[in-house]
C-alpha positions as CSV (number, residue, x, y, z in Angstrom):
1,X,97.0,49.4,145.0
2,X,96.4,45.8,144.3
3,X,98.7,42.9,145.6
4,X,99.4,39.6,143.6
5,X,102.0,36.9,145.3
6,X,103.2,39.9,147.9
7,X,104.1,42.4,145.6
8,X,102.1,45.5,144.5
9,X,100.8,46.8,141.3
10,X,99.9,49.8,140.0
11,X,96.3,50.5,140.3
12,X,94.3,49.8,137.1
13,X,93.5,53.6,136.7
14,X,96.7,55.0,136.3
15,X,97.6,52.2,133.4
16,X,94.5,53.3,131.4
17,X,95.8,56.8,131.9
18,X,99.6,56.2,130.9
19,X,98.0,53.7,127.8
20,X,95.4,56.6,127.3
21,X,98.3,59.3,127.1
22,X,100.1,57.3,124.5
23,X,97.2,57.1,122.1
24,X,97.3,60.4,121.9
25,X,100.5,61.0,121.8
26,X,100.3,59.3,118.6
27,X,97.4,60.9,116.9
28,X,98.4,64.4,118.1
29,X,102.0,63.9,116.3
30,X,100.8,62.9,113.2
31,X,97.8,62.0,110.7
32,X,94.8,59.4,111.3
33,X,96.2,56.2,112.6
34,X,93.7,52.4,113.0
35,X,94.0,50.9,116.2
36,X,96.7,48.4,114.7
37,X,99.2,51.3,113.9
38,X,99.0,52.8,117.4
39,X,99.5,48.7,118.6
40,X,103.0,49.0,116.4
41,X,104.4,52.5,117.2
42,X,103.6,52.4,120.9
43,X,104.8,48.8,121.5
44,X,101.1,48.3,123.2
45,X,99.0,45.4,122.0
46,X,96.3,45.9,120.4
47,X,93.2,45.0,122.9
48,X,94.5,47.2,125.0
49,X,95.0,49.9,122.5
50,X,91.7,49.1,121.5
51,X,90.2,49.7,125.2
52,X,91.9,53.1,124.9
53,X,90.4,54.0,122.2
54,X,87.0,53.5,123.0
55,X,87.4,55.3,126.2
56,X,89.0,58.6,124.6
57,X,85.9,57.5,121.4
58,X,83.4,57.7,124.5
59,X,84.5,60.8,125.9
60,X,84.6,63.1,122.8
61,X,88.5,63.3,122.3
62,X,88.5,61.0,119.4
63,X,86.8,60.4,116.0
64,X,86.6,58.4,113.2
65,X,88.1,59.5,109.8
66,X,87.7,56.5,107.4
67,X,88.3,53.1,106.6
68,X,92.0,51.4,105.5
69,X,91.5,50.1,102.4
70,X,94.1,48.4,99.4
71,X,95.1,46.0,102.2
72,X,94.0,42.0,102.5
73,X,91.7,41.2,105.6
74,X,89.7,43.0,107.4
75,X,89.9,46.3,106.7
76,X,91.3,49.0,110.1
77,X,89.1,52.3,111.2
78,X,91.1,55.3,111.2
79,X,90.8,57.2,114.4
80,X,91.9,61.2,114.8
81,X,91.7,63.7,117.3
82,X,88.6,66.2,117.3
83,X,90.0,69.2,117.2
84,X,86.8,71.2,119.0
85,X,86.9,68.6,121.7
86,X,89.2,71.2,123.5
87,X,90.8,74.8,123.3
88,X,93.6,76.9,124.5
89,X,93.8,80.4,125.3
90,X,97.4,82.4,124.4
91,X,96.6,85.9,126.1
92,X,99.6,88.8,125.0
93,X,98.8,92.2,126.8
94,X,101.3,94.8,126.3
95,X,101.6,98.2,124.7
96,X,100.3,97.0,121.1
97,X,96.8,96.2,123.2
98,X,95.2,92.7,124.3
99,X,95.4,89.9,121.9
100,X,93.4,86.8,122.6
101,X,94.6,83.8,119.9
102,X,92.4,80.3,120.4
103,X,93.9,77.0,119.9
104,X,91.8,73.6,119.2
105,X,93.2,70.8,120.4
106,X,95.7,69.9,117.6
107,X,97.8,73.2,118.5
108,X,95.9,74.8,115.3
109,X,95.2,78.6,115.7
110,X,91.3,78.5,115.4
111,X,91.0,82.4,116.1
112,X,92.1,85.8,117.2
113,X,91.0,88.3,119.1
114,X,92.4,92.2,119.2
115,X,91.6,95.2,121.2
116,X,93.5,98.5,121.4
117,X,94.3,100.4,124.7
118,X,96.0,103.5,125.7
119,X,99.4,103.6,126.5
120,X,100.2,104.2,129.6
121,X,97.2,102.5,130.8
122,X,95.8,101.2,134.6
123,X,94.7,98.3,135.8
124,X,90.7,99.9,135.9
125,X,90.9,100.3,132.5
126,X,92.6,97.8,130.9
127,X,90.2,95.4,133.0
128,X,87.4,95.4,130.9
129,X,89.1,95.2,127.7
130,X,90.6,92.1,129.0
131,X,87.3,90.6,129.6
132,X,86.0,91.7,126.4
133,X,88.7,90.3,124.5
134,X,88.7,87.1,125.9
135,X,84.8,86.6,126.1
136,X,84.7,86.9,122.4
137,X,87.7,84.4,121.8
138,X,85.5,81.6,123.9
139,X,82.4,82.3,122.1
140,X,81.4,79.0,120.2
141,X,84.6,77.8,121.4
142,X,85.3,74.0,122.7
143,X,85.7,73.7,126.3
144,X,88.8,75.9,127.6
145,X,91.4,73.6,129.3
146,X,94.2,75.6,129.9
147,X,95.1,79.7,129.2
148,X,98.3,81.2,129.5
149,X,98.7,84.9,129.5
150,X,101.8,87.0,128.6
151,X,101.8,90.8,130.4
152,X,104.2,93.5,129.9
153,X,105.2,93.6,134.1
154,X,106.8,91.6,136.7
155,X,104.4,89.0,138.1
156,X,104.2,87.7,141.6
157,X,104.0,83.8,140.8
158,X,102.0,83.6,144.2
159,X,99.1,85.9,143.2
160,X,99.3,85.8,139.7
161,X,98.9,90.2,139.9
162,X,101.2,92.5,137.9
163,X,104.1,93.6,140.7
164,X,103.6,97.7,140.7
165,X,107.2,99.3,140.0
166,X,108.1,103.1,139.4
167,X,108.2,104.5,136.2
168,X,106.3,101.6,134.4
169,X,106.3,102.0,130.9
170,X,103.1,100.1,130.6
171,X,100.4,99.4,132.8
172,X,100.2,101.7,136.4
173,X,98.9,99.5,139.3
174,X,98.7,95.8,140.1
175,X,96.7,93.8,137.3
176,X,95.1,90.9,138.1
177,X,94.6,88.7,135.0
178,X,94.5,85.6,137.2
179,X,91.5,87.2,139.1
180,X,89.4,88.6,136.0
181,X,89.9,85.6,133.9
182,X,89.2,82.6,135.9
183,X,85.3,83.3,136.2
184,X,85.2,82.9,132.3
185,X,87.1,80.1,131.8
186,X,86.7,78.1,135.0
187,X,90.5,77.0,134.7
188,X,93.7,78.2,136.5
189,X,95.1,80.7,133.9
190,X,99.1,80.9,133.9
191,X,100.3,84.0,134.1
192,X,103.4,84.9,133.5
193,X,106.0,88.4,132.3
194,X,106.1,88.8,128.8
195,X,110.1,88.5,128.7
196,X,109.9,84.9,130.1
197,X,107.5,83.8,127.9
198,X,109.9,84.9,124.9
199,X,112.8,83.3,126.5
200,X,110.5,80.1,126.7
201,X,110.0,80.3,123.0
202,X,113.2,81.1,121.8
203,X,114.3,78.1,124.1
204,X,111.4,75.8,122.4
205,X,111.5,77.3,119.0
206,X,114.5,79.8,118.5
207,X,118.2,81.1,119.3
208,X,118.2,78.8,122.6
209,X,116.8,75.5,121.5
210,X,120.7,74.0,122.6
211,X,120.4,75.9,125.8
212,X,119.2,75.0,129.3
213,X,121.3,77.8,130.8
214,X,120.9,81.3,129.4
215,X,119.8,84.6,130.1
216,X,117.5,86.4,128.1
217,X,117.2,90.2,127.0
218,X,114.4,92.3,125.3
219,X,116.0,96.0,124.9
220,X,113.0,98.1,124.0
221,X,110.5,100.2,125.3
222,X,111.4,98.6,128.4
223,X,114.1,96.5,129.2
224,X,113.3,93.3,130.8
225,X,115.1,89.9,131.4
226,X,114.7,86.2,132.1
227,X,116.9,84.1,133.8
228,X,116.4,80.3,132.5
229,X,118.1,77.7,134.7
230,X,117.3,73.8,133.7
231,X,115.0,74.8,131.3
232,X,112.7,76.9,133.8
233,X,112.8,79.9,133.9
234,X,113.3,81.7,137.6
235,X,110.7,83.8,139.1
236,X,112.3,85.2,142.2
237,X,110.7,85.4,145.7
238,X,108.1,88.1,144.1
239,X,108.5,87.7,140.4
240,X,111.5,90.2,140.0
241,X,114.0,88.2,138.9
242,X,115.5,89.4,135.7
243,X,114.9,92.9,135.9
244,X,118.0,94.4,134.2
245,X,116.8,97.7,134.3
246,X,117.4,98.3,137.4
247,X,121.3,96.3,138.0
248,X,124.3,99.0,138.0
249,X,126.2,100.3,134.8
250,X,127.8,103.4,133.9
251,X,126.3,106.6,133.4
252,X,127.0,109.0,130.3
253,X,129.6,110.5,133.2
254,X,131.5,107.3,133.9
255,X,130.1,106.9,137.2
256,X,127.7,104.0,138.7
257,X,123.9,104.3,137.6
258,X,120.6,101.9,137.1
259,X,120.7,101.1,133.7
260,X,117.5,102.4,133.0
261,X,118.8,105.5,134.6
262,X,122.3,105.6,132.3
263,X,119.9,105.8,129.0
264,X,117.9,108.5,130.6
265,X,121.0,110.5,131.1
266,X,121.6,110.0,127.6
267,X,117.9,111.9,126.8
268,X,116.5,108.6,125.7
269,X,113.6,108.8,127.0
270,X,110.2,109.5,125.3
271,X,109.2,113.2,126.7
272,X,106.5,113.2,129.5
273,X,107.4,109.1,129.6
274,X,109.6,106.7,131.3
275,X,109.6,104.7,128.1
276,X,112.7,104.4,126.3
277,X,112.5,106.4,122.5
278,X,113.1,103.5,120.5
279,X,113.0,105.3,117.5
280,X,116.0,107.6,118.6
281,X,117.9,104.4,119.5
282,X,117.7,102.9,116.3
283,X,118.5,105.8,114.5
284,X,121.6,106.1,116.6
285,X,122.5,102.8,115.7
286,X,121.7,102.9,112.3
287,X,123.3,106.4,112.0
288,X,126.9,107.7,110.6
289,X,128.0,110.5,112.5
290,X,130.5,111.0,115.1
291,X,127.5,111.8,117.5
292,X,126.0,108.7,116.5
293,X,128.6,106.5,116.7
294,X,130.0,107.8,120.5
295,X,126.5,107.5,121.5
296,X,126.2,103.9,120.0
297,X,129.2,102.8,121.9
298,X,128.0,104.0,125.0
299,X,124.4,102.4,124.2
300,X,126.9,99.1,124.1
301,X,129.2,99.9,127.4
302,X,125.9,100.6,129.3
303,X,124.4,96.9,128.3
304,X,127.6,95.3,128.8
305,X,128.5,96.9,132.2
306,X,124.9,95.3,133.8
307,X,125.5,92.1,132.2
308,X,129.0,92.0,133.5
309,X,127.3,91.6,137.1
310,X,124.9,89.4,135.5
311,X,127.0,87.0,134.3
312,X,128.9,87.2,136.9
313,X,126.5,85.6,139.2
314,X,124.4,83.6,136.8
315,X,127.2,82.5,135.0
316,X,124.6,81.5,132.0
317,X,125.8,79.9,128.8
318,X,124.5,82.8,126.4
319,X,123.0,86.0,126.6
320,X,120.4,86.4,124.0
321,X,119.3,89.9,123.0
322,X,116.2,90.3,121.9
323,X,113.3,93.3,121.1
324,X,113.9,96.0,118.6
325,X,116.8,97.4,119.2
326,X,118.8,94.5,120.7
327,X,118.7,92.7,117.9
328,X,120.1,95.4,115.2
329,X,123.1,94.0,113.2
330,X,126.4,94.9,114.8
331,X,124.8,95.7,118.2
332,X,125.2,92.5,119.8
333,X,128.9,92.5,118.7
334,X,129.4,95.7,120.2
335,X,127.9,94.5,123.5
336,X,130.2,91.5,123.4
337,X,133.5,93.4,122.8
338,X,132.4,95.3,125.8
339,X,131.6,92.9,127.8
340,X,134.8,90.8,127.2
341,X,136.5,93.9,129.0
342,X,134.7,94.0,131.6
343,X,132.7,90.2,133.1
344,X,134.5,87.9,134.6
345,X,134.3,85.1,132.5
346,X,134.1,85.0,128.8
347,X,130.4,85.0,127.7
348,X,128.5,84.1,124.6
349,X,126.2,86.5,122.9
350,X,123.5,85.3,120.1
351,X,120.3,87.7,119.3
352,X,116.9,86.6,119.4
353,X,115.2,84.3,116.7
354,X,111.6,85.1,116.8
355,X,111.4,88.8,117.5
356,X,108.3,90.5,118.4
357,X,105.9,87.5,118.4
358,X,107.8,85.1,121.0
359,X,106.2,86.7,124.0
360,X,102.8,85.0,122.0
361,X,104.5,81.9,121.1
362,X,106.0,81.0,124.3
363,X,102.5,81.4,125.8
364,X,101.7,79.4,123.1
365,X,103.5,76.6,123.5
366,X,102.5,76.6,127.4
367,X,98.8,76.8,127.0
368,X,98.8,74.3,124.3
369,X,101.1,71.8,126.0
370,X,98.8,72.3,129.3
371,X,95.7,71.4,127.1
372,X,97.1,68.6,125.8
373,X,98.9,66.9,128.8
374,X,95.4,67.1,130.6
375,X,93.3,65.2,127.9
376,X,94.3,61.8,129.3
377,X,92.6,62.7,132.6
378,X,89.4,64.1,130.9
379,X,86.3,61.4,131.3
């Protein structure tokens, strides 16, 4: 701190920062600005605007992109972000294999990146195709400031590994992305279950952009939850929190059972698989017949009876439903009829805006945003 007449002022440094993160705020909103706009939309004059961008100039963040012309006086320089200055790393692994997508450092998608894998899979050999993928998405690449990876499992926030549970319909053992990823891009990654990441993006871009309480759903393969409070979505003590399969319902014979246990009784599960035959769901659903019908509305009561508990004790503003069977016209009704009957207060049910990509764009949205908020500190 310095001291003028007694009272203390904010140390130099973090005013170049806070002037540095408004310039680009400004150029990573819109188009090619001159040092005089920036002066007018941030309110900050324009020497010191002008410091700032010779800084950001100096360190590789900024360019120029032409000369204002049609105007009397001297004529402005147009400054933009360089978009290779930086990159970003959005990491989805899940049943549909590892997909690496690279970001520059205006949020634009500069590359992606697939490779299959067997489904179920372990953590020995879904290893290396995690390395492989995400080796080739850095290749000629900018540097990598920030990577956020989506995986279809609970998460221990504290570890960043994959929290082994029974009957996983995915990966069998405790992943560590964290681990394998942070000798190749030499930052933190953030790593996170693929059902918060969606509720993230729906919350940012979808059904729950007027929502800081809700609770999300995907219905699925798997089913998985994610609990956002505030805007943030809660982790739990070991990055369980949310997982709906295994809360109380009713079985096909009326009495208490996991959920995940209710649909097996039901024979919905693939054979030789603890996934759930999504196929046979949604032909239920979509289906006519008595059979189909009864076994629709107990597809419905079974939801509803473990989000009665949820809601219950969450007390969230909106349930969203989500994956590919949650979100099948006249589903989420039937849910909501049922649930009237049974939670304690009245609920609201909405179903999911951006389907099977918002476990993608909510990692996204977080490895972007990472990248960006950390250019003002790069010199």
């Amino acid at each position: 701190m310095t001291v003028e007449g007694g009272r203390q002022l904010p140390r130099l440094a973090l005013l170049r920062e806070l002037t540095d993160e408004h310039v680009l705020g400004q150029l990573l909103a819109g188009s090619a600005l001159t040092r005089a706009e920036i002066a007018t939309r941030t309110g900050i004059s324009k020497p010191t605007i002008s410091e700032s961008v010779r800084r950001l100039a100096e360190a590789g963040l900024l360019e120029e992109s032409g000369q204002q012309t049609g105007k009397r006086g001297p004529s402005g320089t147009f400054y933009r972000v360089r978009p290779d200055a930086a990159a970003a790393l959005a990491v989805s692994i899940g049943p549909d294999g590892v997909l690496v997508d690279r970001y520059d450092l205006t949020g634009r998608r500069t590359a992606r990146v697939h490779r299959a894998v067997q489904v179920p899979t372990d953590a020995e050999h879904l290893a290396p195709v995690l390395i492989d993928a995400v080796r080739s998405a850095v290749a000629a690449a900018g540097p990598v400031r920030s990577v956020a990876v989506s995986v279809a499992g609970p998460v221990d926030q504290a570890t960043g590994r994959l929290v082994a549970l029974p009957d996983s319909p995915f990966v069998l053992g405790e992943l560590a992305p964290r681990e394998l990823l942070e000798p190749l891009v030499e930052v933190v990654p953030q790593v996170d279950n693929d059902v918060n990441w969606a509720a993230l993006a729906e919350h940012h871009e979808g059904a729950a952009r007027d929502l800081d309480e809700f609770f999300f759903v995907y219905l699925g393969p798997g089913i998985g939850a994610a609990s956002v409070s505030a805007g943030t979505v809660r982790h739990g003590a070991a990055g369980l929190a949310g997982e709906l399969a295994h809360v109380l319902s009713a079985g096909a014979d009326g009495r208490s059972a996991r959920l995940i246990a209710a649909l097996q009784g039901e024979g919905l599960l693939v054979d030789g698989s603890p996934a759930l035959d999504v196929d046979r769901i949604l032909a239920a659903l979509a289906g006519r017949s008595a059979a189909d019908r009864a076994l629709s509305a107990r597809l419905a009561r079974a939801v509803a009876g473990a989000l009665a508990s949820v809601t219950a004790l969450l007390n969230p503003r909106a349930v969203l439903l989500g994956g590919p069977w949650g979100v099948v016209p006249g589903f989420a009704d039937a849910v909501r009829d049922e649930l009237v009957a049974l939670a304690a207060v009245p609920t609201e049910i909405r179903t999911s805006a951006l389907g099977e990509d918002a476990p993608l764009a909510g990692a996204r949205i977080a490895a972007v945003g990472q990248m960006q908020r950390g250019l003002s500190g790069v010199r």
